[in-house]
PLY file of the C-alpha trace (Angstrom):
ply
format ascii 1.0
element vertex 95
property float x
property float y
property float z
element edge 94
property int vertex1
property int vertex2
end_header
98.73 87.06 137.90
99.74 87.72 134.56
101.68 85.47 131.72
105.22 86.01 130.82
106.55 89.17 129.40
106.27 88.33 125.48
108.69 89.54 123.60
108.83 91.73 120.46
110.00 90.23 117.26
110.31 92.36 113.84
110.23 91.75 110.35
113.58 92.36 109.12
114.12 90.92 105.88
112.66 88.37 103.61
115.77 87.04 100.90
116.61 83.82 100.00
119.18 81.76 101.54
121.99 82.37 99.74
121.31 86.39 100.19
121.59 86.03 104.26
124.14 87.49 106.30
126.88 85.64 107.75
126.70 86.99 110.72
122.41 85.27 110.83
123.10 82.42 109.30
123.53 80.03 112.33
120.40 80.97 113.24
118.96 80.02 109.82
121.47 76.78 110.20
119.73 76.05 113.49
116.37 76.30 112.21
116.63 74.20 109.28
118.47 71.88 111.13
115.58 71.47 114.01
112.88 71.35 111.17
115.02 68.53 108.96
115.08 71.07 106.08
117.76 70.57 103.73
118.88 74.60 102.49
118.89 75.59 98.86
120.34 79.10 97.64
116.55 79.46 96.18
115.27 78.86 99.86
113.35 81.85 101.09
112.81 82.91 104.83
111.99 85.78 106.40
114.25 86.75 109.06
112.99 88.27 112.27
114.70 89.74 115.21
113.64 89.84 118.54
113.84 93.95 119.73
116.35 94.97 122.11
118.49 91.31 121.35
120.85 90.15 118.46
118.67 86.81 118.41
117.11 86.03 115.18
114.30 83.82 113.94
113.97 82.49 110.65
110.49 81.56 109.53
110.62 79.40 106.39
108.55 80.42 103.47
108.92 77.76 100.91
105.99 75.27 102.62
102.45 77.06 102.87
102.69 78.67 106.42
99.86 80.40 107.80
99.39 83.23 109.99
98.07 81.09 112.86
100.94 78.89 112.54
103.86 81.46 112.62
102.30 83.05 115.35
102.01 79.98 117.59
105.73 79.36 116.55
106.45 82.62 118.30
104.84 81.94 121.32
106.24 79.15 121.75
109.30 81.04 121.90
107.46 84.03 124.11
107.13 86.52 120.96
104.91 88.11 119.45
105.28 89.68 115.37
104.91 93.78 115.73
101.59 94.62 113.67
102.76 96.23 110.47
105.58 92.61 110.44
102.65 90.77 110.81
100.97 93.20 107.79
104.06 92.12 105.29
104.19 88.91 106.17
100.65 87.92 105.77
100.52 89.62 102.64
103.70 87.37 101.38
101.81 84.15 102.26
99.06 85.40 100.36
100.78 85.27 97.38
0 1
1 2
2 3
3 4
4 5
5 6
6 7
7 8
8 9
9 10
10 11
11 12
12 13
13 14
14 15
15 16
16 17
17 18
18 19
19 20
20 21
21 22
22 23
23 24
24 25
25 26
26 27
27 28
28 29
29 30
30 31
31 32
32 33
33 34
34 35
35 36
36 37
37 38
38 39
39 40
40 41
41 42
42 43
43 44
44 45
45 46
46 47
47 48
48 49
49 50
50 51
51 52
52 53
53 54
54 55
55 56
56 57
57 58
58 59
59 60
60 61
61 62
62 63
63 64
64 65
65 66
66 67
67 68
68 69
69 70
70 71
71 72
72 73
73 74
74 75
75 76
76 77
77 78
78 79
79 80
80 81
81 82
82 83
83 84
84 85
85 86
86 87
87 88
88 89
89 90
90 91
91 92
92 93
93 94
């Protein structure tokens, strides 16, 4: 038997906070609120959305963040990063 269907999140922006659209901020809201994370104008995420859905997630960038750890994130919420969001993202946290 296989797992659950995973779904497919993209990469669709990385801006700071102050630079996100109204209509993703709750999302953003959410997030910070769920992690304790006070938001900054200077704060950046990167903001992916999970295909065929207007549901976003906002991965924080300001605190190192690896790879292994956004990608654990996402399965805990049954997604997966396509390969070339992965591509730009690990290059960000690279730098």
């Amino acid at each position: 038997m296989e797992g659950p269907m995973m779904h497919v999140a993209r990469l669709v922006a990385i801006t700071e906070w102050k630079n996100v659209p109204s209509e993703i901020r709750p999302f953003v809201e959410f997030r910070a609120a769920v992690e304790d994370r006070q938001l900054d104008e200077k704060e950046l995420v990167a903001i992916l959305n999970v295909e065929t859905t207007t549901c976003y997630i906002p991965v924080f960038l300001r605190n190192p963040h690896t790879m292994e750890d956004i990608e654990k994130d996402l399965e805990n919420q049954d997604a997966k990063l396509t390969l070339d969001s992965k591509e730009v993202l690990a290059k960000h946290l690279t730098k």
